[in-house]
C-alpha positions in Angstrom: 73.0 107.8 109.4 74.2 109.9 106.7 75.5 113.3 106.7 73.7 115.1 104.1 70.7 116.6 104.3 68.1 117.0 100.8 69.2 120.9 100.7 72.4 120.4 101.0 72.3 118.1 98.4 70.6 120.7 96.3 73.9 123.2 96.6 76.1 120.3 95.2 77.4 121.3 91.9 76.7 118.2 89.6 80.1 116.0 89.5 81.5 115.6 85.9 82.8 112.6 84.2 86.6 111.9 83.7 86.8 114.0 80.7 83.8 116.4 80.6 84.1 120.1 79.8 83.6 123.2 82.0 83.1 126.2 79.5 82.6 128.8 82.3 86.3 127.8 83.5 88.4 130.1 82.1 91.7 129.4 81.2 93.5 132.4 82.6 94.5 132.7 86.0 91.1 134.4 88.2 93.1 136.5 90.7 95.7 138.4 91.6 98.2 137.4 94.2 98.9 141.1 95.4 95.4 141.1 97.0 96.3 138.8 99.6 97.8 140.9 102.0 100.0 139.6 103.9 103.4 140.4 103.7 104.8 136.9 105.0 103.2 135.2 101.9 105.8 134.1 99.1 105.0 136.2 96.0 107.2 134.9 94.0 107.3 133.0 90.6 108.9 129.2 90.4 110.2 128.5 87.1 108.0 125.9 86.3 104.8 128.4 87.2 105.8 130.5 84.7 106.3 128.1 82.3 102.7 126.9 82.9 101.6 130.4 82.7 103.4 130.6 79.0 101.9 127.5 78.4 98.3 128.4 78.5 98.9 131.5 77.1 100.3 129.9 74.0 97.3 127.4 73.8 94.6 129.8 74.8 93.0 129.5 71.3 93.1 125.5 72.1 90.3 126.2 74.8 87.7 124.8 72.5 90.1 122.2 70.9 90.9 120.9 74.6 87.0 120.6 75.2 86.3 118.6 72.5 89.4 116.4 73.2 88.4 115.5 76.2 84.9 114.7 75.0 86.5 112.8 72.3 89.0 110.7 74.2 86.4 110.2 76.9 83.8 108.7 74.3 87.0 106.5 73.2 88.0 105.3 76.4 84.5 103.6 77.2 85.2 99.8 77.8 83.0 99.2 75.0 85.2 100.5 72.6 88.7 100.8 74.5 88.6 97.5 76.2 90.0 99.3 78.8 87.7 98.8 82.1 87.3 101.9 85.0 89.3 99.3 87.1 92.0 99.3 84.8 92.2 102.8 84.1 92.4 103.9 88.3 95.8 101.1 88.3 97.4 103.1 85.7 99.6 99.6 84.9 102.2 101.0 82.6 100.2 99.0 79.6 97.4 100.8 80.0 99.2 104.0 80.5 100.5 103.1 76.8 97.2 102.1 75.7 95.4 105.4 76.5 98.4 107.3 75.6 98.3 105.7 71.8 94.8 107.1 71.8 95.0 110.4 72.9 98.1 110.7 70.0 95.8 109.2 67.8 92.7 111.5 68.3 95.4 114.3 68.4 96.4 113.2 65.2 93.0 112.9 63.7 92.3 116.6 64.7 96.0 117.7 63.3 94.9 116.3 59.6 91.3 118.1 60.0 93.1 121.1 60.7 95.2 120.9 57.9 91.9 120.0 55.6 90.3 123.3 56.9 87.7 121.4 59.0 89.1 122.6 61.9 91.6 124.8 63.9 95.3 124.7 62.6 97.1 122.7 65.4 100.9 122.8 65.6 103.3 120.3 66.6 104.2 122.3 70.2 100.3 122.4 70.6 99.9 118.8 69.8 102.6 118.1 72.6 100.8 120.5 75.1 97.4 118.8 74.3 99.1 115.6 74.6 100.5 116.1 78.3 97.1 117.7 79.5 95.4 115.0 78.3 98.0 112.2 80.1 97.8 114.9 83.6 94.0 114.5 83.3 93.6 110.9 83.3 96.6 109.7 85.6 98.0 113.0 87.1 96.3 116.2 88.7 95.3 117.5 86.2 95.9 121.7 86.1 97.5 121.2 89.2 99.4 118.8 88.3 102.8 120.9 87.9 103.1 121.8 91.1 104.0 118.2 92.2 106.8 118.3 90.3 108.2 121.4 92.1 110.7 120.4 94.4 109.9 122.7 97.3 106.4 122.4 97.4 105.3 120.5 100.8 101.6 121.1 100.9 99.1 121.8 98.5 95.9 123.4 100.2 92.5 123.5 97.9 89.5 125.9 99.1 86.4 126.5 97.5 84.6 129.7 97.8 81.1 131.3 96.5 81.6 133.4 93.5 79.9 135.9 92.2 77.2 134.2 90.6 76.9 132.1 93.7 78.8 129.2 92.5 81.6 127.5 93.8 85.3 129.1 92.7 88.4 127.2 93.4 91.7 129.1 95.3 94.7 126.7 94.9 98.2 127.9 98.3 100.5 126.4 98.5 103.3 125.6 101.7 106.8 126.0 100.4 109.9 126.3 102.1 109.7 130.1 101.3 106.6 130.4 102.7 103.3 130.2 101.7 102.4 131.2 98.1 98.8 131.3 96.5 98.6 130.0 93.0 97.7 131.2 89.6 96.2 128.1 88.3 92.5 127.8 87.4 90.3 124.5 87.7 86.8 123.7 88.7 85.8 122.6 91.6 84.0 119.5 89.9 87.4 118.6 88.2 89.0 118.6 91.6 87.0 116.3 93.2 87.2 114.1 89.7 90.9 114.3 90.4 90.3 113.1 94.5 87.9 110.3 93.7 89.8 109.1 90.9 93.1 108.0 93.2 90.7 107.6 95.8 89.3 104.7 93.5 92.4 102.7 93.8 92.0 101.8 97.3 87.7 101.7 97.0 86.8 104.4 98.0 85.1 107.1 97.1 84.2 110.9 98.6 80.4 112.0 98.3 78.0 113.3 100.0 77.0 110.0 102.0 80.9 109.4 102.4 81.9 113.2 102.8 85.2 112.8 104.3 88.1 111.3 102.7 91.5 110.2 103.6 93.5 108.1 100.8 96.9 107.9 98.7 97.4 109.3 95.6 98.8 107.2 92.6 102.1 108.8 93.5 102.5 108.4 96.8 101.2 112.2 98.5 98.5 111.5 101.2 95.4 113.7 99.9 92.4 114.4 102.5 89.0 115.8 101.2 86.0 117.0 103.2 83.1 117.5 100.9 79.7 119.3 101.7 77.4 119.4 103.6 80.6 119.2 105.9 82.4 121.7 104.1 81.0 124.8 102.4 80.6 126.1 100.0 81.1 122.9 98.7 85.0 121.0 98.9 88.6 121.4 100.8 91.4 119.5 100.1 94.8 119.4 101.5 97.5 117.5 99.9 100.7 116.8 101.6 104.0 115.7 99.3 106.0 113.2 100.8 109.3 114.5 99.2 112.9 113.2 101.0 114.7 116.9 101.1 117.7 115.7 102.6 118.6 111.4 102.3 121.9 111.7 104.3 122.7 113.2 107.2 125.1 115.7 105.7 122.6 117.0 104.0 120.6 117.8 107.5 123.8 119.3 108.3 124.1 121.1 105.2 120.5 122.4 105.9 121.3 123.5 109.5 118.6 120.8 111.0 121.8 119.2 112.8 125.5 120.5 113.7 128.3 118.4 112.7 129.0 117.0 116.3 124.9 115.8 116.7 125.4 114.0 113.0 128.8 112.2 114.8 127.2 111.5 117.5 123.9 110.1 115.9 126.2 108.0 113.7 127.6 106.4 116.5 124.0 105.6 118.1 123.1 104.3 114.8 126.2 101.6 115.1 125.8 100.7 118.6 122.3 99.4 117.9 120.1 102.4 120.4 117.0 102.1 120.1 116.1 106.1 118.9 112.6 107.8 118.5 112.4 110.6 116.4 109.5 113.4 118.0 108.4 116.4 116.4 105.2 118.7 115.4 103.7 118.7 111.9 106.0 119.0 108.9 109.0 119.1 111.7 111.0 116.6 109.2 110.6 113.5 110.9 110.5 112.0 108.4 113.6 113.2 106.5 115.3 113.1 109.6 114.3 109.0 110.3 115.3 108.0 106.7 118.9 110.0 107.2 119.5 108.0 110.7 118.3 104.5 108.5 120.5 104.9 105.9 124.0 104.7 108.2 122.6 101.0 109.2 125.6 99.0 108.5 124.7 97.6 104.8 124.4 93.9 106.1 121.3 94.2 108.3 117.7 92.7 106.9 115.8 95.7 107.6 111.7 95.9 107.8 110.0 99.4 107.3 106.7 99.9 108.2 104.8 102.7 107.2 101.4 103.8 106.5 102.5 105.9 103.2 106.1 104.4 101.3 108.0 107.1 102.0 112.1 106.0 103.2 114.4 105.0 100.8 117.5 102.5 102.5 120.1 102.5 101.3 120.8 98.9 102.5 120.1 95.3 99.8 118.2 93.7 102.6 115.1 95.3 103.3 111.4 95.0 103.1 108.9 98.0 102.8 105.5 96.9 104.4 102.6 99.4 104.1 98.9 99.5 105.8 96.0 99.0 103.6 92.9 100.6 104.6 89.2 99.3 103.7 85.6 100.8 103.8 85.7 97.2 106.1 87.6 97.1 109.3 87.7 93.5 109.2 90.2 93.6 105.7 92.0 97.0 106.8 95.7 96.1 107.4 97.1 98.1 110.7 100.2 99.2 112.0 99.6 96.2 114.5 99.2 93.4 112.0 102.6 94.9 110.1 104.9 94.5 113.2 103.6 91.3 114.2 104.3 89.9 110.8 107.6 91.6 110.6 109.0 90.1 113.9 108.3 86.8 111.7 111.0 87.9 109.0 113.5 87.4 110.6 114.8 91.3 110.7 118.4 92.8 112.1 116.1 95.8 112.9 112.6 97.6 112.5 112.2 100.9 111.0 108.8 102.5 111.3 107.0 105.6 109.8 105.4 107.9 112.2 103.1 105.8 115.0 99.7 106.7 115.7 98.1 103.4 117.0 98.9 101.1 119.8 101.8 99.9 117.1 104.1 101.7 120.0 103.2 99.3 122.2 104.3 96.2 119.6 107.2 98.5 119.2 108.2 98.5 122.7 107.9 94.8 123.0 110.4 94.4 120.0 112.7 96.5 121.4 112.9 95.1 124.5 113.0 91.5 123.2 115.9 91.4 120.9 115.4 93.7 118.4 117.5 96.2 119.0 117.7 99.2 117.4 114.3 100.0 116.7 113.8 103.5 114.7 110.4 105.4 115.4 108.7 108.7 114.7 105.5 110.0 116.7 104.0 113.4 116.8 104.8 115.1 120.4 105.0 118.5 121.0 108.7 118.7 123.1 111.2 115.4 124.0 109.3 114.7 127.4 105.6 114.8 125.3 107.4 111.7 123.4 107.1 110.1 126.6 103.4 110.9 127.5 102.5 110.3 123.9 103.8 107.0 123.4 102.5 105.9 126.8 98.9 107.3 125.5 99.1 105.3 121.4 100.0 102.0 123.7 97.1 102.2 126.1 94.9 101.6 122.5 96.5 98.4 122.6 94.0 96.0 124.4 96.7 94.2 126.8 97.5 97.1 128.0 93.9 98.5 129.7 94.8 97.5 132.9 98.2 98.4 133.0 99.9 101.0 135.4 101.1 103.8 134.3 104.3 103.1 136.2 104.8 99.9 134.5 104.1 101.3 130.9 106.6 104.4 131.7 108.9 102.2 132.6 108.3 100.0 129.5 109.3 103.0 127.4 112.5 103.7 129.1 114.0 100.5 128.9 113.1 99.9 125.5 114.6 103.3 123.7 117.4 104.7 124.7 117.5 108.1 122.9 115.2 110.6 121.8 115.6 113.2 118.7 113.5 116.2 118.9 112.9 118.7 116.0 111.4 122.1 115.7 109.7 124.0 112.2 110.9 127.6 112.7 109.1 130.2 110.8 111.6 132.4 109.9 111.1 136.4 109.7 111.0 136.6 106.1 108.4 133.9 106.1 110.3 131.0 105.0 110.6 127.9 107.4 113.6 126.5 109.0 113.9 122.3 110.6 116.0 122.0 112.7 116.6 119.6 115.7 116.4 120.9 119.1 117.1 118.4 121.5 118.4 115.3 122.2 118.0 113.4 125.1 118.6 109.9 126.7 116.4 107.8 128.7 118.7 105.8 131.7 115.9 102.6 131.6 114.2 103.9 135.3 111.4 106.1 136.5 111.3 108.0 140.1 108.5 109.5 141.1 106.1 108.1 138.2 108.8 110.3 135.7 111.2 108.5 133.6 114.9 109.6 133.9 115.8 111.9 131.7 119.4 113.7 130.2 120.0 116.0 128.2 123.3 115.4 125.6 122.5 118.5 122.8 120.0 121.7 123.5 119.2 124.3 121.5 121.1 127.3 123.3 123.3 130.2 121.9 121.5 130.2 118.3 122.6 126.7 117.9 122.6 122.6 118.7 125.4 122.1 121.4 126.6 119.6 123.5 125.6 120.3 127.4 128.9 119.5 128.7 127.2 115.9 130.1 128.7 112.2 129.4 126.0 109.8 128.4 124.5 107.5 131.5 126.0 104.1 131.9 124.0 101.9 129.7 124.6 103.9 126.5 128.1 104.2 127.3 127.9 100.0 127.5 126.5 100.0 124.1 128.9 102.1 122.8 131.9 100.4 124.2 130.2 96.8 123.0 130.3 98.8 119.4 133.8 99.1 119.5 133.9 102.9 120.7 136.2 104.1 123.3 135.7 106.6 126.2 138.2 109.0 123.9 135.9 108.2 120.6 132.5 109.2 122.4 134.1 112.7 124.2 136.0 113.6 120.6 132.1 112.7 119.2 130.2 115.6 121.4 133.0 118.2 122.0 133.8 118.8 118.3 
């Protein structure tokens, strides 16, 4: 049954083509950041935000020169006359990139000589170039938002719409840095964002409107965007965009960050070589992620590694390895899960798995790896403190069908003798506003479970304003692994008391 009702469908602003024009956008920012109020939000100006800002205000007599640019170039781009199909324009190949670029320079360059003729406005060469890239942002970027991706502190990007003044839908662009949260002076329509939305969405065939009004896809390059359209949202779109952006790629950099102390990096380097099986837990935005890709890249360079992930995010820094990613379909039956990935991977013959965050009854495939000759199995899942990694990977395998029936003795147990340690981070908002990772715990799992609780230790706890040791000597199975890795008892006590 759909969702949207004949009245809602009323309210819905009429969605433009690719390239249409706006004329009651304005080019100028709409608001002023002052207004907002809170004192924790980061008012602050990045260096490319102003630039964008000096941008528009250099080209703010090429308002009506970009509307008729975009009418032009969209007339041109019809297969028709282009050759150039829709499917072929939502792949963005690198041909076709150079295709539509050669004829936006060419209609730029048409308008340049009518200018000069005095058929039109003068255009300059620095206005040709800032035509040129908002043309190129339009059809396989962001379009007017599309600078802020290319900020390296920008995490999310958080799109509201709101009734204006003349009861139409406005657009407020925030976004989540690491200095906090920051709204932005950017201007678009809301009928241009959700050209921008559907057209990545198309890649993967989908599509958000009003009888599909929720939305969860991959952008062209790589940030995970979700939409909620009306009659769900009101008055008419929200979109949240998260970046997947590696901050730190080697552990020193989480040390240089203050996520991990020099001791916890040892340490975790020497987990990492004696093959434990580790999960990395965390909230939202905790920097699992950053965290998971540090730990795989000390994997001795000769392993065949297989990551699994449902967005490419990790970069290894090993020659052997294989990035699988899920595909998701408007039909179950051609959707590629977590579950299908790990089954094929144990086929490739990998040294070790490495998967993104788990969310399905993957864990329990993980498990089974792990405890079948894979070790060294590296995992992320969403948990709320170290213990909740327990409870939360005992809940994602019970939505593996084999497991219904299952105790919940047997499946804690499962979990403690497949993984070995587990990595817990925190995001701290900071006083000023600005957000600190940084891990909090890390404890060891001895293999049992007494009194329907698996065994737990703690080796590093957040106490004293930083990550320290706790004074206790891993249980006897790590200390086995370590010693099979070539460590000695003096290597593992000179690891946690530096």
């Amino acid at each position: 049954m759909s969702l949207a009702t004949s009245d809602a469908q009323k309210t819905l602003p009429e969605p433009q083509s690719l390239l249409a024009v706006d004329p009651n956008v304005p080019d100028a920012a709409h608001f002023n950041p002052d207004d907002v109020g809170d004192h924790l939000l980061d008012h602050s100006t990045s260096p490319s935000g102003r630039q964008m800002v000096a941008d528009r205000e250099r080209a703010a007599h090429l308002t009506v020169v970009r509307g008729h640019l975009r009418q032009t170039v969209n007339d041109r781009l019809r297969p028709a006359i282009s050759g150039i199909s829709a499917a072929e324009l939502n792949e963005a190949s690198e041909a076709t990139r150079e295709k539509v670029a050669g004829i936006v320079r060419d209609t730029i360059a048409e308008m340049e000589r009518r200018g000069l003729s005095g058929h039109g406005p003068v255009i300059t060469r620095e206005s040709a170039e800032h035509l040129f890239g908002f043309m190129m942002d339009l059809l396989f970027g962001a379009g007017e938002l599309e600078y802020l991706f290319k900020e390296p502190d920008v995490e999310d990007i958080v799109i509201n719409t709101v009734r204006g003044r003349d009861g139409e839908p406005t657009v407020d662009v925030w976004t989540y840095r690491q200095t906090g949260k920051r709204r932005e002076a950017v201007s678009v329509s809301a009928a241009d964002v959700l050209e921008m939305v559907n057209r990545n969405a198309a890649r993967q065939g989908r599509k958000l409107d009003p009888m599909m009004p929720m939305l969860d896809a991959q952008m062209r390059n790589g940030s995970r965007v979700n939409a909620v359209l009306n009659p769900i949202a009101d008055p008419f779109l929200a979109v949240t965009i998260r970046i997947h952006r590696l901050i730190a790629r080697r552990v020193e950099d989480l040390v240089k960050l203050g996520t991990l102390t020099p001791a916890a990096a040892t340490w975790l380097d020497m987990c990492i070589k004696a093959r434990l099986a580790i999960v990395v837990g965390g909230g939202t935005s905790s920097g699992k992620t950053n965290l998971l890709n540090a730990l795989a890249r000390m994997i001795d360079p000769r392993e065949r590694i297989v990551v699994i992930e449902d967005t490419r995010e990790l970069d290894l820094a090993v020659d052997d390895k294989v990035y699988l990613s899920t595909a998701r379909s408007n039909d179950p039956s051609r959707a590629v899960t977590q579950r299908h990935l790990v089954a094929n991977a144990l086929r490739m013959r990998p040294d070790r798995l490495v998967l993104g965050e788990v969310r399905t009854g993957a864990a329990w495939d993980a498990i089974k790896a792990a405890t079948t000759g894979h070790d060294g199995t590296l995992l992320t899942v969403h948990a709320e403190d170290a213990s909740g990694v327990i409870n939360r990977l005992v809940r994602l395998s019970r939505e593996a069908e084999e497991t219904a029936h299952m105790p919940d003795q047997t499946m804690k147990e499962a979990v403690a003798t497949a993984f070995q340690l587990v990595v817990f981070l925190q995001r701290v908002t900071n006083p000023d506003g600005s957000y600190s990772r940084r891990v909090t715990e890390i404890v060891e799992f001895n293999g049992f479970v007494t009194d329907s609780m698996v065994n737990q230790r703690r080796l590093f706890a957040w106490q004293n304003g930083r990550l320290e040791w706790t004074r206790q000597l891993p249980h006897e199975r790590i200390l086995r692994r370590f010693h099979d890795a070539g460590y000695t008892t003096h290597d593992i006590e000179a690891a946690l008391s530096q």
